[in-house]
C-alpha positions as CSV (number, residue, x, y, z in Angstrom):
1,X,-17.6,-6.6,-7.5
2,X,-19.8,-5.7,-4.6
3,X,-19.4,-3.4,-1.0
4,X,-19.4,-6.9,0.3
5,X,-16.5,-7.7,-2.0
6,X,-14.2,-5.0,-1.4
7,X,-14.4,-5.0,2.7
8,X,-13.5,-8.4,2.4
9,X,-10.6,-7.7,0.5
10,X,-9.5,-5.0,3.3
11,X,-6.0,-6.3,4.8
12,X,-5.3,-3.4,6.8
13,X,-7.1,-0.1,8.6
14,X,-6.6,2.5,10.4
15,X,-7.4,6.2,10.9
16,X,-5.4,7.2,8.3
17,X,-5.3,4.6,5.7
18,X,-6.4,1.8,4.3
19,X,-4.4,-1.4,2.4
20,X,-6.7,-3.8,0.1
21,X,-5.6,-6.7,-2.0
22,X,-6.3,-5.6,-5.0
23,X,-7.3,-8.1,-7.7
24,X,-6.0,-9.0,-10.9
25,X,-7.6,-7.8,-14.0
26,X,-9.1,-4.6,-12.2
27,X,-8.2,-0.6,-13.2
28,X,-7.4,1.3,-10.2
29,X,-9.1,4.0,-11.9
30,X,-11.4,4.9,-14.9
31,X,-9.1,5.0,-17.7
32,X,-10.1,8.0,-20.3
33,X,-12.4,5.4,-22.1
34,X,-14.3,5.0,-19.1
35,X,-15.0,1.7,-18.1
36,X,-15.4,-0.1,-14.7
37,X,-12.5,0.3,-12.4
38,X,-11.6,0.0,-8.2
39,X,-12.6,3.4,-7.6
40,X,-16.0,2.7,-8.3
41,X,-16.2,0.9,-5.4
42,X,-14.1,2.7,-2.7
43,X,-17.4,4.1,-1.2
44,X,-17.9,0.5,0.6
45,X,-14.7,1.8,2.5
46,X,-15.7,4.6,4.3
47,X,-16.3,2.9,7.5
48,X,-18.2,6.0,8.6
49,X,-16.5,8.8,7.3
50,X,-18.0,11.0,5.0
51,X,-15.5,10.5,1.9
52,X,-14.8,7.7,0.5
53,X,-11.0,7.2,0.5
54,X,-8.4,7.5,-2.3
55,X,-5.6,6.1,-3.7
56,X,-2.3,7.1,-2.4
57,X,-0.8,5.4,-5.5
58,X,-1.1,2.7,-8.1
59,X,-0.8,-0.9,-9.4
60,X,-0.9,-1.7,-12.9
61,X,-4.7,-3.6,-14.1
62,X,-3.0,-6.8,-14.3
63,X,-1.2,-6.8,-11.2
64,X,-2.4,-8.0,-7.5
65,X,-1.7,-7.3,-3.6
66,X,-1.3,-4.3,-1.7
67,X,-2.8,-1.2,-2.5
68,X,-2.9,1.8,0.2
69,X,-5.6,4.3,0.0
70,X,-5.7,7.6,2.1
71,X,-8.6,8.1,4.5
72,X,-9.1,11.5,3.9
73,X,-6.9,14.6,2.6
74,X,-4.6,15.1,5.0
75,X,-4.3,11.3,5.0
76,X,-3.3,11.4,1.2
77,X,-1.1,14.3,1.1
78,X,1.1,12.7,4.1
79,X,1.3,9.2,2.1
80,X,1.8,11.1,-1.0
81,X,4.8,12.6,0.2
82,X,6.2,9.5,2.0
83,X,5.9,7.8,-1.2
84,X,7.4,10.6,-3.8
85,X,10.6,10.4,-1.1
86,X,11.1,6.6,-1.5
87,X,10.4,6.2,2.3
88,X,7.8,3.1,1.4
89,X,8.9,-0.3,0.9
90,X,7.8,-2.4,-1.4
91,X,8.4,-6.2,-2.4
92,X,6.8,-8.0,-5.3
93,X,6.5,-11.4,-6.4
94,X,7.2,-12.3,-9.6
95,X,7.1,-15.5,-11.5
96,X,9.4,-15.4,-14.8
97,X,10.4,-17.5,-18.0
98,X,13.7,-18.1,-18.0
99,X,16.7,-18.3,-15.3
100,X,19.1,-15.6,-14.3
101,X,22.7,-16.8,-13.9
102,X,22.9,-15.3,-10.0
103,X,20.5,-15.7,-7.5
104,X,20.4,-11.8,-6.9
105,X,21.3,-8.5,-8.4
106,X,20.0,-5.0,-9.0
107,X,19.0,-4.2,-12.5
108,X,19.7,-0.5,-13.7
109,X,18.3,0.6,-16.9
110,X,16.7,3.6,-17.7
111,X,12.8,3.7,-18.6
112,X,11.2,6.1,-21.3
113,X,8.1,6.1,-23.6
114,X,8.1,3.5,-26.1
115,X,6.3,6.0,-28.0
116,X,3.1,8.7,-28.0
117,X,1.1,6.1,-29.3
118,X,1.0,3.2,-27.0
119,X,-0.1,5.0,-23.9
120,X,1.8,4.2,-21.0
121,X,3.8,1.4,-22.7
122,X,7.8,2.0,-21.9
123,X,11.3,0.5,-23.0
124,X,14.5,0.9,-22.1
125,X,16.3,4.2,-22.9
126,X,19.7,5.4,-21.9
127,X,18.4,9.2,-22.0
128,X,14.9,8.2,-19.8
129,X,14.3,8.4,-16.2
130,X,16.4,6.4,-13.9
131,X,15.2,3.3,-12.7
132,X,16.6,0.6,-10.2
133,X,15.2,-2.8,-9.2
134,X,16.7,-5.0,-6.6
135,X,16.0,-8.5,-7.7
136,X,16.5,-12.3,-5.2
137,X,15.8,-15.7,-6.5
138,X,13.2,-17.5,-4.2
139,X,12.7,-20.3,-5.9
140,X,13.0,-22.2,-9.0
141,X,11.4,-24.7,-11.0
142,X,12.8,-26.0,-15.1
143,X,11.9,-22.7,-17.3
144,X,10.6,-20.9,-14.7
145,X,11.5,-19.0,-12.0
146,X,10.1,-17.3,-9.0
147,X,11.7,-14.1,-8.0
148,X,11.5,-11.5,-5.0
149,X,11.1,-7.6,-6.6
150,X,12.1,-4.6,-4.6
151,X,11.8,-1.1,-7.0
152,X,13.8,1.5,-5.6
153,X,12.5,3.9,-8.0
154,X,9.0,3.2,-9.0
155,X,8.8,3.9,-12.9
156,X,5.6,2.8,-14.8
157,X,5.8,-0.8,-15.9
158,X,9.5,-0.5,-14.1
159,X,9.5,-4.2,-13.1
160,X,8.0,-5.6,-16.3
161,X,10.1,-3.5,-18.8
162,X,13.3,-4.4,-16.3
163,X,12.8,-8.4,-15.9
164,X,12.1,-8.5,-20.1
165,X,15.2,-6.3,-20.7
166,X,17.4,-8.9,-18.3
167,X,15.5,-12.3,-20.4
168,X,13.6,-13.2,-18.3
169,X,9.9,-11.5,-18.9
170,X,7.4,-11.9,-16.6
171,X,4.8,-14.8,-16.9
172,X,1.5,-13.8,-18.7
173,X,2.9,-10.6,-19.9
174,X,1.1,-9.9,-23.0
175,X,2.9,-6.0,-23.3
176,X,6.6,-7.0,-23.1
177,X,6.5,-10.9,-22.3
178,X,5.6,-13.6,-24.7
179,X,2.0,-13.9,-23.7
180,X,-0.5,-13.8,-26.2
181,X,-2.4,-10.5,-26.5
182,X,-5.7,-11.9,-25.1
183,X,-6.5,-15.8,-23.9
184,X,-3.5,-16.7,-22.6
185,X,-2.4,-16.6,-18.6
186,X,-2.9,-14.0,-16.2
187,X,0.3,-12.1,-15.4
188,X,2.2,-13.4,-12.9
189,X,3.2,-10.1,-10.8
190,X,1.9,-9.9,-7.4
191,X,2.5,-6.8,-4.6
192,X,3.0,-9.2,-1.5
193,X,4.1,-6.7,0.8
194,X,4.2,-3.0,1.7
195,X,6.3,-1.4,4.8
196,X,4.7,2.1,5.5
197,X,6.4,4.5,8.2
198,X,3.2,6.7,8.7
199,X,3.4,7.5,12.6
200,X,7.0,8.9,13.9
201,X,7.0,7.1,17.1
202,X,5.8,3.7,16.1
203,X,7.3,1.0,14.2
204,X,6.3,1.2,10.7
205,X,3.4,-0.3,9.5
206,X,3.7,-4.0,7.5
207,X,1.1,-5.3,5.5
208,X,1.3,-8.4,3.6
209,X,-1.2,-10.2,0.7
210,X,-1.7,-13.6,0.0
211,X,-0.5,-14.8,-3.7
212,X,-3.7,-14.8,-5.9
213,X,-5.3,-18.1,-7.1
214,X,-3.7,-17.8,-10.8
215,X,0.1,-17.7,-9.8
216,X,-0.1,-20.6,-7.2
217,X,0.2,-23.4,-9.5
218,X,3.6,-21.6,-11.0
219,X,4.3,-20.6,-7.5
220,X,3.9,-23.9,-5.7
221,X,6.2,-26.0,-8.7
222,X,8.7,-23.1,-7.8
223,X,8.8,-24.4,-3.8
224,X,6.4,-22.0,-2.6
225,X,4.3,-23.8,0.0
226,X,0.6,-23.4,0.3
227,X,0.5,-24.6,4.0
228,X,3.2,-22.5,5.1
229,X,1.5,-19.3,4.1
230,X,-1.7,-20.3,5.8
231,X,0.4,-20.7,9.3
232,X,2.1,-17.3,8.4
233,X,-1.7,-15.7,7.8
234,X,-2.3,-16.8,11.3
């Protein structure tokens, strides 16, 4: 990735923040083996100030869309607090194997470590921390089906873990899905849209990403309509 690269990923700015589409298969920061991540590249985003901004939270490495960084500190600690009260919306698309028996529901099922050795991988456990996913049916397509995500809570790996607990895993999930652990698709979980109320006397602030190139395919057999998002873009 270049400067170049990253501004043209930008999807929203203002004084305060900033939303990029972040792309699949990038860190949003150097894991403790180092390695290249987003981060490295936030200093193509200052736009004149003289920090680069930060991230006002995360998105797994293999997951896409909208990602809000804080302009400065005061920036970040005002996003940081609308986002530890839930006051951020957030809706994900999903592509699964499998299809639910109702077209929409709310999954809630505790999340805990899976265990001190796999890092950051979870399960569900009836003694972890609460977590609650609202779930709609968009579309569907033979084995496959293309969901709407909304976490309430927002648990690492929440939506994968919940989606694979319910039998239908997410597509290309190599962690709790039945992709293959390296060569096989690209996971199939994009953040499409984030509603942020940052300013008290204006309406909050909606900012949407395009689905990435790798879920279209499993997107469009689902009904989603290429054409249709272009005319929405403009």
């Amino acid at each position: 990735m270049t400067p170049e690269d990253i501004v043209s990923r930008l999807l929203y700015r203002d004084g305060l923040m900033l939303v990029i589409d972040k792309p699949a298969g990038f860190a949003v920061h150097r894991g403790p083996n180092g390695g290249e991540s987003l981060e490295d590249y936030f200093g193509g985003l200052r736009f004149g100030l003289p920090r680069a901004p930060a991230l006002a939270h995360r998105l797994d490495r293999d997951t896409s869309g909208c990602l809000v960084l804080g302009r400065h500190r005061k920036a970040l600690a005002q996003l940081g607090r609308l986002f530890k009260n839930g006051t951020v919306d957030k809706t994900y698309l999903a592509v699964v194997e499998g299809a639910p028996d109702a077209d929409a529901g709310v999954i809630e099922l505790a999340l805990g470590r899976l265990d001190a050795t796999r890092g950051w991988w979870m399960k569900h456990d009836p003694k972890g921390q609460s977590a609650v996913t609202k779930w709609k049916v968009l579309g569907r397509a033979g084995k496959l089906t293309w969901l709407a995500l909304e976490p309430v809570t927002g648990r690492t790996h929440q939506l994968r873990v919940h989606c694979a607990e319910m039998g239908w895993p997410i597509l290309g999930d190599a962690i709790y899905g039945t992709a293959p652990r390296s060569g096989g698709q690209m996971l199939h979980l994009h953040a499409r849209e984030i509603v942020v109320p940052l300013y008290k006397n204006r309406a909050p602030i909606r900012v949407t990403a395009p689905p990435p190139p790798h879920m279209r395919a499993a997107l469009a057999a689902c009904g989603w309509e290429a054409d249709r998002e272009g005319e929405a873009a403009e």
